[in-house]
DRENFI-120081 format. One line per field, with one value per residue (C-alpha): residue number from 1; x, y, z; residue in one letter. Coordinates in steps of 0.02 Angstrom, whole numbers, m for minus. Example, Ala and Ser with C-alpha at 12.3 -4.5 7.8 and 13.67 -1.06 7.14 Angstrom:
BEGIN
seq = 1; 2
c1 = 615; 684
c2 = m225; m53
c3 = 390; 357
type = A; S
END
This chain:
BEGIN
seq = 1; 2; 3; 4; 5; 6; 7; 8; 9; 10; 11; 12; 13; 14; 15; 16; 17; 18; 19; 20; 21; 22; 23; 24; 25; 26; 27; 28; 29; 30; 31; 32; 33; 34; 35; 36; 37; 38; 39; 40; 41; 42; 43; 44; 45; 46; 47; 48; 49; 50; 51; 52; 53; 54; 55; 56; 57; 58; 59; 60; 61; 62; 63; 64; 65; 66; 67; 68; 69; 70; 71; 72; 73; 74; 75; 76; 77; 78; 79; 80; 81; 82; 83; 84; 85; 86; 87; 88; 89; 90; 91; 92; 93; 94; 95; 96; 97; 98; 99; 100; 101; 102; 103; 104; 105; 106; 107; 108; 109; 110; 111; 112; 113; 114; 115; 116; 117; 118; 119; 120; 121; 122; 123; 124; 125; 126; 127; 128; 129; 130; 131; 132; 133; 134; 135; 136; 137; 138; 139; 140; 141; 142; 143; 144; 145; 146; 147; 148; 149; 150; 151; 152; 153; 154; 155; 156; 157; 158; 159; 160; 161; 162; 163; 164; 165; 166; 167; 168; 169; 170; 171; 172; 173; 174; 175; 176; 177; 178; 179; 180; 181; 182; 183; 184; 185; 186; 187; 188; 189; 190; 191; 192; 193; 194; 195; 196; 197; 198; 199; 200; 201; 202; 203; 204; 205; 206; 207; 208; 209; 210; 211; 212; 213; 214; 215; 216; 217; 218; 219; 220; 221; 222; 223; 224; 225; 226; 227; 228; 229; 230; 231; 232; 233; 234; 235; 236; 237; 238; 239; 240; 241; 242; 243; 244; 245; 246; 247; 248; 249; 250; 251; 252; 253; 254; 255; 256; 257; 258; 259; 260; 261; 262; 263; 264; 265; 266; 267; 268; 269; 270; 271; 272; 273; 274; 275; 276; 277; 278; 279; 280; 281; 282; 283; 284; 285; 286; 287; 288; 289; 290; 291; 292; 293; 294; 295; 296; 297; 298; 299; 300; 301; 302; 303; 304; 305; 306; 307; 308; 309; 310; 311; 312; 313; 314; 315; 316; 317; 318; 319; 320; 321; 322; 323; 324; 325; 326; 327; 328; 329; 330; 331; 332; 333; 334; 335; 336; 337; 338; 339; 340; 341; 342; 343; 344; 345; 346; 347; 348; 349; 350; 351; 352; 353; 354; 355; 356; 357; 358; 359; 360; 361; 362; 363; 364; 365; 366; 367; 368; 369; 370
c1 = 5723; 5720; 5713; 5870; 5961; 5965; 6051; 6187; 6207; 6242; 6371; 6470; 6480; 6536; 6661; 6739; 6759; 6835; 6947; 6985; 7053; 7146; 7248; 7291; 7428; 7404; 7463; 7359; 7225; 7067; 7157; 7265; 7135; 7145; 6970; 7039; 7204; 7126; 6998; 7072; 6975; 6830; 6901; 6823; 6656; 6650; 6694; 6559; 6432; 6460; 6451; 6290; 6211; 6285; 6170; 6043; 6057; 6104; 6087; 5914; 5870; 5805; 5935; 6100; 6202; 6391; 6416; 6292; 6363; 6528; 6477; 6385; 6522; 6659; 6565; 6525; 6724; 6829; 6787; 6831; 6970; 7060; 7020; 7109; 7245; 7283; 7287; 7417; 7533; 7504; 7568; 7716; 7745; 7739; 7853; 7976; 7957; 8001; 8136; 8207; 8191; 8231; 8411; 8339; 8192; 8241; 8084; 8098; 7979; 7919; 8030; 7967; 7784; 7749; 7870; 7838; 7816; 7683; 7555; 7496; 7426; 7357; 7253; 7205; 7178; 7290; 7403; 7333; 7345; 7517; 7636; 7768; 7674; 7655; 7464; 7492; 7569; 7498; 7325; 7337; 7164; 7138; 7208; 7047; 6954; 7083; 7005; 6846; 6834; 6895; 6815; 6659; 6705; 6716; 6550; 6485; 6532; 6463; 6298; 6310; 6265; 6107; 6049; 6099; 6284; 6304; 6272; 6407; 6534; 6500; 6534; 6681; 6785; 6727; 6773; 6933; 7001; 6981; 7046; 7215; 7192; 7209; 7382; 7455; 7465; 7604; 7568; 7429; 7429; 7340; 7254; 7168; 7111; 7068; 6942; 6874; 6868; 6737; 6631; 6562; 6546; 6432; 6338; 6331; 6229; 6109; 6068; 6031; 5921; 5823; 5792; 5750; 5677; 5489; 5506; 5578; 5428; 5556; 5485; 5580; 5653; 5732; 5812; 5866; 5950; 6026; 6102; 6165; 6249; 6319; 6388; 6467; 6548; 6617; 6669; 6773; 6839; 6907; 6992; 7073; 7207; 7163; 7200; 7112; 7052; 7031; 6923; 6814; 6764; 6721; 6578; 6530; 6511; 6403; 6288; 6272; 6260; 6091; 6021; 6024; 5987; 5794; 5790; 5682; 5774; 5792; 5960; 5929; 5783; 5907; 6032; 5910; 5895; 5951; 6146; 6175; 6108; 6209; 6378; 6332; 6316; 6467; 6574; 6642; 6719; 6757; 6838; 6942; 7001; 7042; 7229; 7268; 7209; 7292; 7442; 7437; 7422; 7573; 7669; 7601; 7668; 7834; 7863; 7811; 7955; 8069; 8008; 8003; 8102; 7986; 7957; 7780; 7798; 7905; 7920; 7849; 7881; 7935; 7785; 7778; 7658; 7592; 7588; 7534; 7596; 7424; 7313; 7157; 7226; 7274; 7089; 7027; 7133; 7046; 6891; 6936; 7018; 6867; 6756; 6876; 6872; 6671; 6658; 6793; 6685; 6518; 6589; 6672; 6515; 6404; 6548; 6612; 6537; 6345; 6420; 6504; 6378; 6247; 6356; 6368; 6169; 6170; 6301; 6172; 6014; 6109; 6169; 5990; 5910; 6025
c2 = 4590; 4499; 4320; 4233; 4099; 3972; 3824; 3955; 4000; 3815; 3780; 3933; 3829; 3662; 3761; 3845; 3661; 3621; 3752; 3700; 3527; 3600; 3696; 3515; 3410; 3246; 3090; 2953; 3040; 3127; 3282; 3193; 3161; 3259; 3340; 3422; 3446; 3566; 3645; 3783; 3820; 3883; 4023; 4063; 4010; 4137; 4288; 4225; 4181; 4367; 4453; 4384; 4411; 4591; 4602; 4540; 4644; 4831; 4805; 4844; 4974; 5139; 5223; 5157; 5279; 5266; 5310; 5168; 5026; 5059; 5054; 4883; 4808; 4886; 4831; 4656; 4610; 4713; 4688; 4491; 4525; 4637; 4501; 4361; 4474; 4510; 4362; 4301; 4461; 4393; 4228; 4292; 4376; 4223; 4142; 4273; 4271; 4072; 4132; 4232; 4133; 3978; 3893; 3778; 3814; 3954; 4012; 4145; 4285; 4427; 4372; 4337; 4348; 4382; 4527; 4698; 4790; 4671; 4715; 4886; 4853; 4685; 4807; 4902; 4748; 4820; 4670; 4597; 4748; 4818; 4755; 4777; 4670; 4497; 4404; 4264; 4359; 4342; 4264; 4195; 4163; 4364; 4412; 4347; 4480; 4592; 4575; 4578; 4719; 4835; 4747; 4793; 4974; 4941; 4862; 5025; 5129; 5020; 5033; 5227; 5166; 5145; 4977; 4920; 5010; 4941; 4741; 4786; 4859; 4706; 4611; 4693; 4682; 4489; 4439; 4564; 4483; 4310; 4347; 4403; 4244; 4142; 4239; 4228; 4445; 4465; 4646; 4629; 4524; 4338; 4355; 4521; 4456; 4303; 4404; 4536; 4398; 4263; 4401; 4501; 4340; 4322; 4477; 4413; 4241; 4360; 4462; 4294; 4231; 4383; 4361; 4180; 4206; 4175; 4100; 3905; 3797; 3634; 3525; 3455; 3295; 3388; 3525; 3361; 3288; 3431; 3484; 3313; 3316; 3480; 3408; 3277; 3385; 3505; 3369; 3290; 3460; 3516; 3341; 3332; 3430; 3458; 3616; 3762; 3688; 3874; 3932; 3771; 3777; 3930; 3919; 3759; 3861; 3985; 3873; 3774; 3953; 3988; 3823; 3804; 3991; 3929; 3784; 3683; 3500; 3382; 3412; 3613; 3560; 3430; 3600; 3692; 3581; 3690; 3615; 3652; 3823; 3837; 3802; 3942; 4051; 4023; 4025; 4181; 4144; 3979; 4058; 4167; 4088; 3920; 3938; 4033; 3843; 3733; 3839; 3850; 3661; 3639; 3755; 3637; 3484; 3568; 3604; 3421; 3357; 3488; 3431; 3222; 3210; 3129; 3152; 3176; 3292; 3197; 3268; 3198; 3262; 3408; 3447; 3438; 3335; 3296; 3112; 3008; 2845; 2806; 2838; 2806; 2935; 3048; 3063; 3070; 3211; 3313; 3261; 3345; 3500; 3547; 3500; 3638; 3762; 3754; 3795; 3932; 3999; 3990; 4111; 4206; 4239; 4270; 4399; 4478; 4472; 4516; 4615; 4735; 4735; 4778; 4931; 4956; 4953; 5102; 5190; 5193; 5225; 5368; 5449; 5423; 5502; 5661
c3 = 4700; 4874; 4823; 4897; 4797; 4926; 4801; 4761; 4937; 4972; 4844; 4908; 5063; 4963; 4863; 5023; 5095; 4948; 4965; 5128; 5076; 4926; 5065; 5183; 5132; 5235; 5146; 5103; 5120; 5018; 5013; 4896; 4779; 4604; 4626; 4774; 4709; 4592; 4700; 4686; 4532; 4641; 4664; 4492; 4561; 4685; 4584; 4461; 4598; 4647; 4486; 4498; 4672; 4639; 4500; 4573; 4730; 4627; 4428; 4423; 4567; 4497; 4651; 4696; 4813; 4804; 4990; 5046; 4925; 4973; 5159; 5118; 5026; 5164; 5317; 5239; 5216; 5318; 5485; 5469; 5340; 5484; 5633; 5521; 5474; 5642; 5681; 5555; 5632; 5838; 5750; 5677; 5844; 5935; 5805; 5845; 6043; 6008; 5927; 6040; 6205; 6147; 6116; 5996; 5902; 5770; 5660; 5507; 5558; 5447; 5293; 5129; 5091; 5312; 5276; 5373; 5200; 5147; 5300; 5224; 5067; 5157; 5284; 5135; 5015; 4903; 4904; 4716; 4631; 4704; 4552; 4717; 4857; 4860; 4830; 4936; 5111; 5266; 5233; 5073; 5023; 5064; 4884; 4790; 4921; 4878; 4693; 4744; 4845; 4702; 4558; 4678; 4626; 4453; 4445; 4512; 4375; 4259; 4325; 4289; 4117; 4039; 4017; 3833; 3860; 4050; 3967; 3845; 3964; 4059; 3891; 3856; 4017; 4034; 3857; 3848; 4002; 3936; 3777; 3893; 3978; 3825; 3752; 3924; 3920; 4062; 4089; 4195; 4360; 4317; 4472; 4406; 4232; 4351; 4449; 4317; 4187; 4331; 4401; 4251; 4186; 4335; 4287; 4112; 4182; 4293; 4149; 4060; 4204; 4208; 4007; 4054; 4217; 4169; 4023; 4061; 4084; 4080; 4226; 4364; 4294; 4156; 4272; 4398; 4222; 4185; 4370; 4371; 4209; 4248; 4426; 4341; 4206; 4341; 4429; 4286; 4211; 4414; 4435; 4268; 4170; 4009; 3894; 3936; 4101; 4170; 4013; 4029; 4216; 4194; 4055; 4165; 4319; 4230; 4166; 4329; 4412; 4292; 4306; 4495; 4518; 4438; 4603; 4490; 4491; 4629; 4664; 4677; 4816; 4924; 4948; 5027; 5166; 5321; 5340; 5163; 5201; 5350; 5257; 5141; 5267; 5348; 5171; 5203; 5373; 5326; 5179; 5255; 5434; 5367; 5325; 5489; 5581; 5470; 5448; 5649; 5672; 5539; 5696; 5831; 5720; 5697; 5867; 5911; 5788; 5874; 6051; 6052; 5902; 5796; 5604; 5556; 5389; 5239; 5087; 4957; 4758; 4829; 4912; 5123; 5208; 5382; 5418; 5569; 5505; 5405; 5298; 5420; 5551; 5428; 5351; 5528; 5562; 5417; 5465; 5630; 5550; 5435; 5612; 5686; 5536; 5526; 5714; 5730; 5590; 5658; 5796; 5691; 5577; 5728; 5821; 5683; 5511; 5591; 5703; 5554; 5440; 5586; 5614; 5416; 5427; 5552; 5475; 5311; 5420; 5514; 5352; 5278; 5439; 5406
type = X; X; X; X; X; X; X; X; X; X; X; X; X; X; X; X; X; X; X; X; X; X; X; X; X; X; X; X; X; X; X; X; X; X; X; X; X; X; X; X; X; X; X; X; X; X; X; X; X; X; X; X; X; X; X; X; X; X; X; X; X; X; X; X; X; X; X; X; X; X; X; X; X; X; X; X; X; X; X; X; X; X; X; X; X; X; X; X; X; X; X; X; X; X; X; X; X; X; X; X; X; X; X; X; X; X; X; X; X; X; X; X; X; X; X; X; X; X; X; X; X; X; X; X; X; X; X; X; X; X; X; X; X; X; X; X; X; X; X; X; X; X; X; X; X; X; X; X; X; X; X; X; X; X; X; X; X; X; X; X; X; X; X; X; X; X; X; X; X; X; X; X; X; X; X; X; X; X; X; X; X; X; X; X; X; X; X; X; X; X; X; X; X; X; X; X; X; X; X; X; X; X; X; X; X; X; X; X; X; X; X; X; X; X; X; X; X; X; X; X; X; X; X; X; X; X; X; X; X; X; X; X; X; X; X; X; X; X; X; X; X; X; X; X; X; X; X; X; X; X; X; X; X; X; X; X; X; X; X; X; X; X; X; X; X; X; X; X; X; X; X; X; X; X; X; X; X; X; X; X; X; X; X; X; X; X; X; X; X; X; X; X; X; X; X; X; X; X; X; X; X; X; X; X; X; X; X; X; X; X; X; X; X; X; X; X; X; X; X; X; X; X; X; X; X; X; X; X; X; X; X; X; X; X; X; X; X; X; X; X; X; X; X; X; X; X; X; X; X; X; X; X; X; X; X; X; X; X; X; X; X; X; X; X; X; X; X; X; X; X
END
């Protein structure tokens, strides 16, 4: 029940990078490249990566306490959740004092999705499941956490179950909410049947592995085939637009989520060299802080414009980018962004995410002591 999926662990790193491009806008540049474009897709990756380390870590224990999952879960996505959030308010705060002191630069602050209203069910994570509050406000990647952290409750009560009846209820909401998927039901949030539809898929694939587990005797050169045919298909499916696209990524991510989990081919070995590791350990953070820096620098290149009355951010099919004149600067500026985003986070992961779930870990000792 201990062994760590260190392959898995390092493509949540890769898939928060790509993330992180998906969000820039810089023209000429690889963020502009359809793979990216549509990164956005691993979203879906993530929910299904943690209906199965969920599994893995709770499916199968003969105890589970509610009060100490709910302490893990809270303690390993709150205290960062908060710090960004609060961040994102201090920013609209410093938009405002702009405002205010300043003849000529006039910012909109708390309207819209960074309205006062919305910051509530953000704190609370309520903002995806609110019919009322917006997905997207504040920190926008925040609202697939915002399905997370509940859908973490629903997995709960479906390991009240006993084994044959919890794979079916796992069945059942997974195939349900793809079903809705497919006939476009407008009833219940997308980003809901998004979430519940990926991650007990992702419990779905772990119960699969553990069928599997010590049973596939395939040697390494047909596991290295078979990662890189998978790699390629994901790769393809994410940077095109056919019918269905959502549906089809997400079968491909749970196969490629069972085959790596086994770490048998060649590719599975080269990400568990230690900076693969070390961007998988840092996906959360990177995850979650990279918006607030590249929505900060957008600010810094706004004011610039204002300031020496220079235009760095045309418009381009209706979309805004940041430009500075090529494509050569533009990709170095990335570069330098994602260099930013990745240290930020390494802070961030050693300050704030250890740091909560250490005190999550005493709260559970303490209450276990009692």
């Amino acid at each position: 029940m201990n062994k760590r999926f260190e392959a898995l662990d390092s493509f949540r790193g890769l898939a928060a990078l790509f993330v992180v491009i998906h969000h820039m806008y810089y023209l000429g540049s690889i963020t502009e490249w359809s793979f990216f474009r549509h990164s956005a897709l691993f979203v879906e990756f993530f929910f299904i990566l943690s209906g199965f380390v969920l599994s893995h870590s709770y499916a199968y224990k003969k105890e589970i306490y509610f009060k100490d999952y709910v302490i893990s879960r809270t303690f390993r996505i709150f205290p960062l959740h908060l710090v960004v959030l609060s961040a994102f308010i201090l920013l609209e705060l410093l938009k405002l004092w702009i405002t205010q002191n300043s003849q000529s630069l006039k910012i909109v602050t708390f309207e819209n999705n960074m309205a006062i209203s919305e910051i509530l069910p953000n704190i609370l994570l309520l903002q995806a499941w609110l019919p009322n509050a917006s997905n997207i406000s504040y920190n926008p990647p925040a609202w697939s956490i915002s399905i997370e952290y509940y859908m973490y409750m629903i997995f709960f009560t479906t390991l009240l179950f006993k084994p044959p009846f919890k794979t079916m209820s796992w069945i059942l909401i997974s195939l349900s909410m793809f079903t809705l998927s497919v006939i476009q039901y407008d009833n219940i949030d997308d980003v809901i049947i998004r979430g519940l539809s990926s991650f007990f898929l992702g419990t779905l694939v772990y119960r699969a592995y553990k069928l599997f587990e010590s049973k596939v005797s395939m040697n390494s050169s047909y596991f290295t085939l078979l990662e890189m045919m998978l790699l390629i298909s994901v790769c393809y499916v994410v940077s095109s637009n056919i019918v269905y696209q959502s549906i089809i990524v997400n079968i491909l991510f749970a196969i490629t989520v069972w085959v790596f989990a086994f770490e048998k081919g060649f590719i599975s070995f080269f990400l568990r060299y230690k900076i693969f590791l070390y961007f998988g350990k840092l996906s959360y953070s990177i995850y979650m802080i990279h918006v607030f820096i590249i929505f900060s620098f957008y600010w810094m290149i706004r004011l610039t414009e204002k300031l020496f009355n220079v235009h760095l951010t045309p418009i381009v099919k209706n979309t805004l980018y940041i430009d500075l004149g090529s494509s050569f600067y533009n990709n170095i500026l990335v570069g330098c962004l994602i260099g930013l985003i990745v240290l930020v986070s390494h802070f961030t992961y050693k300050y704030i995410e250890q740091k909560g779930q250490l005190i999550g870990s005493k709260l559970r000792t303490r209450k276990t002591n009692k």
